[in-house]
N, C-alpha and C positions, 0 to 999 in steps of 0.2 A: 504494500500500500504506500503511496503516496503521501509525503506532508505537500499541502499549498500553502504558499506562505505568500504578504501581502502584493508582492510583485504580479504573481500567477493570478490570484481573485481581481485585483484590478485591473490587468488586461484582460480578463476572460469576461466579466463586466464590461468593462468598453468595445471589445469588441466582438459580442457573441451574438450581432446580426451576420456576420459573416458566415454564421456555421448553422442559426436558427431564422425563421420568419417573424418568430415573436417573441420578445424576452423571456428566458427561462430560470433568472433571477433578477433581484433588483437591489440582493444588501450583499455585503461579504459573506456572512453567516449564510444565506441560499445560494451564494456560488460555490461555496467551500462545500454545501451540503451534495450541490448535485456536482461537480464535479468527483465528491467520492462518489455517490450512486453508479456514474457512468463510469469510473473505474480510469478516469483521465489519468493521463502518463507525462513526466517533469524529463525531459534530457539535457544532456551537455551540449550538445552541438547536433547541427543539421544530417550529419552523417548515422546518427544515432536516431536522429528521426526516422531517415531511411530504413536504417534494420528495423525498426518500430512497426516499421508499412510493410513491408516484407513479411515480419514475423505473423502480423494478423493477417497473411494472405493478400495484398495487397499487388499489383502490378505496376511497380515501380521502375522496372529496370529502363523503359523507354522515357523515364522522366528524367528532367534536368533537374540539380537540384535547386534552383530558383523556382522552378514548377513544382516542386515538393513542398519549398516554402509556400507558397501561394496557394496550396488548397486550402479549401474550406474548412480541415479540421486541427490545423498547425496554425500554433498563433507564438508568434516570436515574439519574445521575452525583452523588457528593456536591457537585463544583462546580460543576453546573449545565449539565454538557456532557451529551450523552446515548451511551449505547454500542447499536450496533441488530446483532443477531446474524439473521443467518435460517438456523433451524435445517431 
């Protein structure tokens, strides 16, 4: 399991229309909640995200990893960590 600590809840907060239609929290405490629920994953680096997408079956190998950052369910971190949600 995962800790989110305030970095990860307030991007996932600002920017979780990227990945939903409709807000699926709106305080820290309900991002921190449904980010455990979905079982959201913290890495190092974008390379890490990649094994991430692979490991759950993912078809990554034709992506670049600028298109890896850019889906929907990778949301980069202001320190450079990445937060990957599968919603």
């Amino acid at each position: 399991m995962y800790e989110y600590d305030e970095e990860c809840l307030k991007t996932f907060l600002k920017n979780q229309a990227q990945l939903f239609d409709e807000p699926v929290a709106e305080t820290l405490e309900e991002a921190e909640a449904f980010l455990e629920d979905c079982m959201a994953a913290v890495v190092e680096n974008i390379g890490e995200v990649k094994e991430f997408l692979e490991e759950e079956g993912l078809d990554v190998d034709s992506m670049s990893l600028e298109e890896i950052e850019e889906a929907s369910e990778v949301f980069p971190l202001p320190g450079g960590r990445y937060l990957i949600v599968e919603g």
